[in-house]
N, CA, C and O atoms as a DFTB+ gen file, in Angstrom:
340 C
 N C O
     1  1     -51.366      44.109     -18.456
     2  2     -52.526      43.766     -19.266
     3  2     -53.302      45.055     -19.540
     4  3     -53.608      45.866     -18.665
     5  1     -53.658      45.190     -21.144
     6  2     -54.352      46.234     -21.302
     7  2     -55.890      46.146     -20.730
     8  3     -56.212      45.064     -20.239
     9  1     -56.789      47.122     -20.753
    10  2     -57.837      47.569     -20.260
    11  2     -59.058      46.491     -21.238
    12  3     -60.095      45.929     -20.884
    13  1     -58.479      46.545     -22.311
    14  2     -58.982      45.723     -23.557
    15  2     -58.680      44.335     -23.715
    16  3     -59.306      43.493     -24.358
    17  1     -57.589      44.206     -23.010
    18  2     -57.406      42.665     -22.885
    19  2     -58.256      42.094     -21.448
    20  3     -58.870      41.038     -21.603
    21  1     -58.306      42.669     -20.232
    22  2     -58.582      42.529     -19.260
    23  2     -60.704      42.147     -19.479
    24  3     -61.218      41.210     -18.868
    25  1     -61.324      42.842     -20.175
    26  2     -62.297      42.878     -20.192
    27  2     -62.492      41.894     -21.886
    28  3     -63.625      41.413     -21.889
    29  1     -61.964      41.640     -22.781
    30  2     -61.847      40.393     -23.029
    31  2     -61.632      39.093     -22.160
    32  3     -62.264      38.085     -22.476
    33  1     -60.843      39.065     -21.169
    34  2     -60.971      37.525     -20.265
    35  2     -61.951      37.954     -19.354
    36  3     -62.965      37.256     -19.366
    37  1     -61.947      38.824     -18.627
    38  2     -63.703      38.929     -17.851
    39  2     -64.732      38.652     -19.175
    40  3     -65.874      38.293     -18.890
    41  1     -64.536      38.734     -19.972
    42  2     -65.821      38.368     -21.125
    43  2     -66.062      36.506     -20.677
    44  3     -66.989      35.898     -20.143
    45  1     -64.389      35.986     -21.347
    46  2     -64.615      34.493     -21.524
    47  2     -64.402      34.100     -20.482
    48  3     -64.391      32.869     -20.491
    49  1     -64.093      34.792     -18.904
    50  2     -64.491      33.621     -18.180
    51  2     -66.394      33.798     -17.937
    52  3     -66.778      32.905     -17.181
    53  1     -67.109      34.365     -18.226
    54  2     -68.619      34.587     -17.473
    55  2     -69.137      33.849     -18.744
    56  3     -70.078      33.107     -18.464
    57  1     -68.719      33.838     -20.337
    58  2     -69.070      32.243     -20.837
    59  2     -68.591      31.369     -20.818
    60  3     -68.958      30.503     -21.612
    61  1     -67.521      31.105     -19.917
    62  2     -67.332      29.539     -19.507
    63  2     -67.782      29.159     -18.092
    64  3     -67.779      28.083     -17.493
    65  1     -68.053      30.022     -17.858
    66  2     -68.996      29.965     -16.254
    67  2     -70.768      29.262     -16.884
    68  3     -71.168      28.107     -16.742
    69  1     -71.317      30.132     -17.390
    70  2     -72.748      30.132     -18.568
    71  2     -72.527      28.675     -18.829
    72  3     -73.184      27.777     -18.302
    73  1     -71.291      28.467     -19.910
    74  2     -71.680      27.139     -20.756
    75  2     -71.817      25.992     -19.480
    76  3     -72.633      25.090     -19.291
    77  1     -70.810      26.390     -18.820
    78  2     -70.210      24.911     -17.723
    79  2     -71.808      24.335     -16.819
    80  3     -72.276      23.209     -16.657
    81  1     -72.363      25.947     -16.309
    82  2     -73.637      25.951     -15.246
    83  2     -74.786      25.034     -16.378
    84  3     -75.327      23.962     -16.108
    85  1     -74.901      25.659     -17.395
    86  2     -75.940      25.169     -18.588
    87  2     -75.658      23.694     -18.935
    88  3     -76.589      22.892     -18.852
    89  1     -74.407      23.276     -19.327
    90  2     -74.296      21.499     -19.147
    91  2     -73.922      20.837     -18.363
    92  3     -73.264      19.837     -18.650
    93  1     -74.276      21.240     -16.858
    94  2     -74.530      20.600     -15.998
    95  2     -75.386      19.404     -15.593
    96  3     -76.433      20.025     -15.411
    97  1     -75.603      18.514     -15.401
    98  2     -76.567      17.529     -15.326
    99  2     -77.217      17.482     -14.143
   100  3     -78.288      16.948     -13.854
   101  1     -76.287      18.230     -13.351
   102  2     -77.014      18.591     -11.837
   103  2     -77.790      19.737     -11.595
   104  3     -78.280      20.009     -10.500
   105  1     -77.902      20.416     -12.629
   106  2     -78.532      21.948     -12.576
   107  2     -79.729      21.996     -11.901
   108  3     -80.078      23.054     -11.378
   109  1     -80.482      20.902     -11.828
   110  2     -81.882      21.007     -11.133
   111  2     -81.768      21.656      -9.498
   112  3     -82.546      22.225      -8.733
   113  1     -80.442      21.248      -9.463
   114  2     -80.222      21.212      -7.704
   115  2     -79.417      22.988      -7.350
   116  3     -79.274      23.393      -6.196
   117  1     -79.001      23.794      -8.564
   118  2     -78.617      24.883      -8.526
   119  2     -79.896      25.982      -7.653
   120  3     -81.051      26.399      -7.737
   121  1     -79.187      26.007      -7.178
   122  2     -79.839      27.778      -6.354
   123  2     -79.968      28.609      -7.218
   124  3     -78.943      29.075      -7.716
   125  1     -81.180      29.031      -7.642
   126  2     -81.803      30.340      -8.427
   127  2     -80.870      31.739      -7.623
   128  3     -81.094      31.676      -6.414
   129  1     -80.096      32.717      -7.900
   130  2     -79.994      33.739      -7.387
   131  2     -80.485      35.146      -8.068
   132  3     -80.944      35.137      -9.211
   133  1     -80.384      36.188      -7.416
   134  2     -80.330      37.369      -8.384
   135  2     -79.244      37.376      -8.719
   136  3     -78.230      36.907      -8.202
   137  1     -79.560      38.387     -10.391
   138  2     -78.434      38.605     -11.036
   139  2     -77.784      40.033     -10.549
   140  3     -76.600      39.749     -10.372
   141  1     -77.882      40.809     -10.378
   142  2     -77.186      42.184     -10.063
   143  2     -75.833      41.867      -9.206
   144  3     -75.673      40.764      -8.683
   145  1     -75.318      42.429      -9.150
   146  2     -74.205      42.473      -8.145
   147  2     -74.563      42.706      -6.627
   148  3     -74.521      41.881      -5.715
   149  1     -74.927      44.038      -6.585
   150  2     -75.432      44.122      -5.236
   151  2     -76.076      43.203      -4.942
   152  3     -75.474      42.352      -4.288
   153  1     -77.370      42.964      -5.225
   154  2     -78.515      41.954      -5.255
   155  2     -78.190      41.025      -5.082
   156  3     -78.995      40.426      -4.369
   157  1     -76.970      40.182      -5.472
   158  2     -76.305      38.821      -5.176
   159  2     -75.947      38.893      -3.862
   160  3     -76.467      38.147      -3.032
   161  1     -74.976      39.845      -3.523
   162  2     -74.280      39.846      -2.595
   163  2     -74.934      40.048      -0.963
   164  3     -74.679      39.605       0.157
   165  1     -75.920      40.990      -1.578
   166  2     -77.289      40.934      -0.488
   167  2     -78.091      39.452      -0.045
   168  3     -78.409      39.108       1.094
   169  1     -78.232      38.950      -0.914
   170  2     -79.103      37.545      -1.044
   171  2     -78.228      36.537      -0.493
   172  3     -78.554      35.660       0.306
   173  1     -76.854      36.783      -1.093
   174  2     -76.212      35.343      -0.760
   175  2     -75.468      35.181       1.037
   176  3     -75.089      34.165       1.620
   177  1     -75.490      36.656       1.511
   178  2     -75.451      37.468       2.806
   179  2     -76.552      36.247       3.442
   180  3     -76.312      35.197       4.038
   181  1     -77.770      36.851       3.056
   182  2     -78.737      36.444       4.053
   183  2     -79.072      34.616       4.175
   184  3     -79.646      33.952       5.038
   185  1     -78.297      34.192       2.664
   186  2     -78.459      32.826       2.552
   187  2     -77.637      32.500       4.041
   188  3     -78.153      31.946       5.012
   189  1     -76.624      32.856       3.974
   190  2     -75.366      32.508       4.551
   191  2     -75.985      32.212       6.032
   192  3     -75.851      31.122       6.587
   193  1     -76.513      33.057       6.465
   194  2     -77.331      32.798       7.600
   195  2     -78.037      31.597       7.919
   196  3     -77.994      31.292       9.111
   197  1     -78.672      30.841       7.165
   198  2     -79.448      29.754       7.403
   199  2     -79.226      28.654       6.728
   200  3     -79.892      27.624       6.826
   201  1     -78.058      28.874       5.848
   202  2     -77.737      27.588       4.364
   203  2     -76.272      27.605       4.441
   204  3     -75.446      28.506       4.580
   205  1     -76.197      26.164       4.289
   206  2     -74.775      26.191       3.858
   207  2     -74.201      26.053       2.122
   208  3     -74.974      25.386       1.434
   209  1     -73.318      26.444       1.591
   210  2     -73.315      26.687       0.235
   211  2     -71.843      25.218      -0.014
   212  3     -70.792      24.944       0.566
   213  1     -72.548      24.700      -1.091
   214  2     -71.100      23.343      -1.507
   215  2     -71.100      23.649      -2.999
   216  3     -71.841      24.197      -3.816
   217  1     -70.243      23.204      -2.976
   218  2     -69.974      22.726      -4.754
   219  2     -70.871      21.906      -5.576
   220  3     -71.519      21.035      -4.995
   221  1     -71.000      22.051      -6.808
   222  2     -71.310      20.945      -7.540
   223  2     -71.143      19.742      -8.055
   224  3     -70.670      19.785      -9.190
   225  1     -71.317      18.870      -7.716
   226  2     -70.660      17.741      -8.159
   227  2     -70.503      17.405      -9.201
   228  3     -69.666      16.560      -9.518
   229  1     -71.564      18.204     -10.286
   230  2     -71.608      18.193     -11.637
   231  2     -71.059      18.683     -12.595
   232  3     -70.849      18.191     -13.704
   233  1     -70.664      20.259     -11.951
   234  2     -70.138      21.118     -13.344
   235  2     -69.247      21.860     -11.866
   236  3     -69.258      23.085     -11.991
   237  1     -68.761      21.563     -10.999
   238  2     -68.085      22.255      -9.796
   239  2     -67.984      23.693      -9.338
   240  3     -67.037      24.249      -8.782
   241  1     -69.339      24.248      -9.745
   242  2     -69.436      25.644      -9.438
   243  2     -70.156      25.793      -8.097
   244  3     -70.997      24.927      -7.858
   245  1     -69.909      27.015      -6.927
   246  2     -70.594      26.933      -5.723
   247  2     -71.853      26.922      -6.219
   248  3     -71.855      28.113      -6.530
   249  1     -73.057      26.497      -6.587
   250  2     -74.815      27.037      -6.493
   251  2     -75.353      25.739      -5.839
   252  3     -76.480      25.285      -6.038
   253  1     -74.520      25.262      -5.129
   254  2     -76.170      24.345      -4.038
   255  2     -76.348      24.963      -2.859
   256  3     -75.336      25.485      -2.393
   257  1     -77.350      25.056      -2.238
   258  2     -77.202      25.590      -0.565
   259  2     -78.321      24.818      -0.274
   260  3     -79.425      24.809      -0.817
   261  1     -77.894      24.187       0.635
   262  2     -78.916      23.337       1.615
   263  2     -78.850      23.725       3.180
   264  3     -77.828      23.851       3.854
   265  1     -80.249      23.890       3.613
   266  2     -80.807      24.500       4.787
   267  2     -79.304      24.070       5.959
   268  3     -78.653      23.071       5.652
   269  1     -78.909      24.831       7.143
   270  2     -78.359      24.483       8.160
   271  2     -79.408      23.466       8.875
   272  3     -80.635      23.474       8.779
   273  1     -78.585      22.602       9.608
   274  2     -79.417      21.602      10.808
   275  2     -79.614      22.569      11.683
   276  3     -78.972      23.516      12.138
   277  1     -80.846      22.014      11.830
   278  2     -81.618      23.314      13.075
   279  2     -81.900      24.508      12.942
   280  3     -82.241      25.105      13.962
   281  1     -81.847      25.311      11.542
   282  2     -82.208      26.011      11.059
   283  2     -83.662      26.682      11.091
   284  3     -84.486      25.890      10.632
   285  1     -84.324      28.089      11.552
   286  2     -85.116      28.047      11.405
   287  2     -86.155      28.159      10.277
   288  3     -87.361      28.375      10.403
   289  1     -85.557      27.997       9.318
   290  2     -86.377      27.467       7.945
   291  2     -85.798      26.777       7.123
   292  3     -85.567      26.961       5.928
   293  1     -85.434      25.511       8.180
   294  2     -84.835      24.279       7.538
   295  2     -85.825      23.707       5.895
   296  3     -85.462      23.405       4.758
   297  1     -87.273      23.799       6.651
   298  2     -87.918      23.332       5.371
   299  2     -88.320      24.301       4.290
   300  3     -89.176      24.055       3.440
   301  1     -87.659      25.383       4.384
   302  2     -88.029      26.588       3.580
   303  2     -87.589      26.813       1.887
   304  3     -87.021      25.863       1.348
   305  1     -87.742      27.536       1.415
   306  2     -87.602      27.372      -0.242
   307  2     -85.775      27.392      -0.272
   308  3     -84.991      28.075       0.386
   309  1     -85.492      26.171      -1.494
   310  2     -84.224      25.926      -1.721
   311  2     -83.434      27.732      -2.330
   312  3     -82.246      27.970      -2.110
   313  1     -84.258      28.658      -2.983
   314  2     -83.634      29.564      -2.934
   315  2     -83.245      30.759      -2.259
   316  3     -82.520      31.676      -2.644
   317  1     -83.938      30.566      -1.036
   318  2     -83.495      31.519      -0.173
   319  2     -84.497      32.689      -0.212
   320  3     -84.383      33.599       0.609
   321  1     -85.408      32.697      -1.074
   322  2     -86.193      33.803      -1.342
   323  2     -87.888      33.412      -0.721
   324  3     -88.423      32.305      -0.786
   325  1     -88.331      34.356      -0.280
   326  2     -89.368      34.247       0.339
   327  2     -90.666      33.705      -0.343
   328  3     -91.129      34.189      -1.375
   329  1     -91.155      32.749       0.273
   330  2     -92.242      32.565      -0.640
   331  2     -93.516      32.779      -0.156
   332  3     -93.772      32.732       1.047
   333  1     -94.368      33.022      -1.054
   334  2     -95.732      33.602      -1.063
   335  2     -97.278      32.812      -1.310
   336  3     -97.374      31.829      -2.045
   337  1     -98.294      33.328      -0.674
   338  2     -99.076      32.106      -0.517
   339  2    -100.221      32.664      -1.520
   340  3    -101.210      31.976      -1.772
């Protein structure tokens, strides 16, 4: 596969990822993340720690994470990101 073909299908799979997440009917329940790479991978690190991550039932992409049992910020924000008062 050329260099040009390769980054054509990395194109159409990240809009069929986009369209699929966007007509989701479950999207309310999606986990906000950062977009960067690093930044994801950092975030979804520290999710990992206290959340467990499932599928969608809607459009079947990983973005739900719901708190671990016994977690110490079981009742804490669904995105993992700190919140402020």
């Amino acid at each position: 596969m050329t260099g040009i073909n390769q980054i054509d299908g990395l194109i159409d799979a990240v809009e069929f990822r986009l369209n699929r997440q966007e007509s989701c009917p479950n999207a309310a329940n999606h986990a906000e993340s950062p977009g960067g790479y690093v930044q994801w991978h950092e975030w979804a690190a520290a999710m990992k720690k206290t959340h467990d991550q499932s599928q969608c039932p809607g459009c079947g992409l990983w973005l739900i994470w719901t708190p671990k049992k016994g977690s110490a910020t079981g009742g804490g924000s669904s995105n993992g990101l700190a919140q402020t008062k």
